[in-house]
N, C-alpha and C positions, 0 to 999 in steps of 0.2 A: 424603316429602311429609307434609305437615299441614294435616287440617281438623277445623276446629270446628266442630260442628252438623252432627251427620246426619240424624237425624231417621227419613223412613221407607229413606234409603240409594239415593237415586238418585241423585244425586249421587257415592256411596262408590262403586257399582256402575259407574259410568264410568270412576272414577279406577280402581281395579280393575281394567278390563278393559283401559286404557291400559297399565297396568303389564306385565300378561300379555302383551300384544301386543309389549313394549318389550324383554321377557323382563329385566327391572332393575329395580329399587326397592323401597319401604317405604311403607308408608302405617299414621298413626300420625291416630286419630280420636279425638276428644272430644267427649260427649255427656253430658248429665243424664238421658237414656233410651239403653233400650237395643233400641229396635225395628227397628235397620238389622238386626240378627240377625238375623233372621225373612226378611229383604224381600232379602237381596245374594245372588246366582245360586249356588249352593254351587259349582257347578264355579271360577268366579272365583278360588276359595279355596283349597275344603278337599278339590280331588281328591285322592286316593290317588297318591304317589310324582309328585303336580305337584312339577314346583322353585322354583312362586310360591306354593306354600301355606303360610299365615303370612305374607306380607303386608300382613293388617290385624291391626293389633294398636290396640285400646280398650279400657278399662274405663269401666262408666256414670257418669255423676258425676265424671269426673276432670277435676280442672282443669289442661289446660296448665303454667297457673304456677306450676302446685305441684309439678311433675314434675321426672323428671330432665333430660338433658340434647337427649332426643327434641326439645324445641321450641327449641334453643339454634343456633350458627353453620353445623349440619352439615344444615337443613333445604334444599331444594334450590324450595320450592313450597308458598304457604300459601295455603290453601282457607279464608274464613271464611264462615259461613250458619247462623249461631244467631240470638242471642234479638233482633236489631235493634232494639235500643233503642239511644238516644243515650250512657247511660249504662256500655253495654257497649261499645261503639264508643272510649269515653272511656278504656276499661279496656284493650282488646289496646293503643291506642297507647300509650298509658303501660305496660303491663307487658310486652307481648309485643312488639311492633315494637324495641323499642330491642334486644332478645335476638336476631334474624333477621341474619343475613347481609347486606349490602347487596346488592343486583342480582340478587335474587330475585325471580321472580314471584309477586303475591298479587293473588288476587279475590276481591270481594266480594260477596254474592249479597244479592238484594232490594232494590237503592237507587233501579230506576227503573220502579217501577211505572206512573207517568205522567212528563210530561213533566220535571216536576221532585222533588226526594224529597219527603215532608212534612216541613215543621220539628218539631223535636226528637227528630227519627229518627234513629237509625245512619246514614244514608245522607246526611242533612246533617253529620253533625259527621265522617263521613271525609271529604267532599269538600272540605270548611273545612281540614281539617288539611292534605291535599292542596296547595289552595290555596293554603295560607299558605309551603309549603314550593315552591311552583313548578313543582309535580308535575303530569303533566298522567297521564289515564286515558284508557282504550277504551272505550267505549259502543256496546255492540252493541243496547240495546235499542230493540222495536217502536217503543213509547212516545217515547222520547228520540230516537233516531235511526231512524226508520222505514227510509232508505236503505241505511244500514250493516245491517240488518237482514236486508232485504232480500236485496241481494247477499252474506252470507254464506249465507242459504237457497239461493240457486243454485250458490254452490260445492257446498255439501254434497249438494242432487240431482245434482249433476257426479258428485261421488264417488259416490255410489250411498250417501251416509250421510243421505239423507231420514229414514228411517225412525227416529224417535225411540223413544228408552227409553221414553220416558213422555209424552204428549199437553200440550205447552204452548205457548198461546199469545203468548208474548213470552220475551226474555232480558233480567233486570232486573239483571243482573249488572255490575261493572267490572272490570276489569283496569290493573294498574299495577305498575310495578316500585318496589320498594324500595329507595328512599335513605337 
């Protein structure tokens, strides 16, 4: 797995705990800070004689595209939630997406804060590229899809997975597969 932008690592701390749970994978993070350090569960990680420890592997400041071959065919799942500009949105499709695997899962975090994204946001210029390509996404959030929302809130009290990592009220997030 690969995400860009972690930030304070709640996010990181899910996929993390997905992996442990999965007892498989890799997670390969990329940030201009490095304060998910601080903030991801150590057990997650760095137990003693875990066989998931080392699993995140980042350095601050790295770029993706300048790396080896971590971001290349052999990714299985791309996380993006960095800088949401339009400008950087402009930059994974052009440098990183044409690198990715076909028919891989990727989501995008922050593009539906309200009902629509603001123009000249990340969030418009993947859904335009999207678009262009006949691509269609999941929309779980409040804002955009209150319904779908919704009924994913009552699966998750079904499962007894109410209880969030972290207090939010909406999922501004998309999901789509990679063509």
């Amino acid at each position: 797995m690969v995400e860009i932008g972690t930030f304070h690592g709640w996010s990181t701390t899910w996929i993390l705990q997905a992996l442990r749970d999965n007892g498989a994978g890799h997670l390969y993070s990329y940030d201009v800070v490095d304060r998910v350090v601080r903030n991801i569960p150590r057990a997650t990680v760095h137990r003693p004689l875990d066989v998931h420890a080392g699993r995140h592997t980042g350095e601050p400041g790295e770029d993706p595209a300048a790396s080896d071959s971590r971001c290349a065919a052999g990714t299985d799942f791309l996380f993006i939630d960095a800088a949401h500009s339009a400008s950087f949105a402009r930059w994974y499709i052009r440098e990183l997406f044409p690198r990715m695997r076909p028919g891989i899962p990727v989501c995008v975090h922050d593009v539906f804060h309200g009902r629509r994204p603001l123009p000249f946001t990340e969030g418009a210029v993947v859904l335009r590229w999207l678009a262009d390509r006949e691509n269609t996404c999941f929309i779980p959030s409040r804002a955009r899809a209150p319904e779908i929302h919704d009924r994913l809130n009552d699966v998750k009290r079904t499962l007894a997975l109410g209880h969030p990592l972290r207090e939010s009220r909406d999922n501004p997030m998309i999901f789509f597969t990679l063509r």
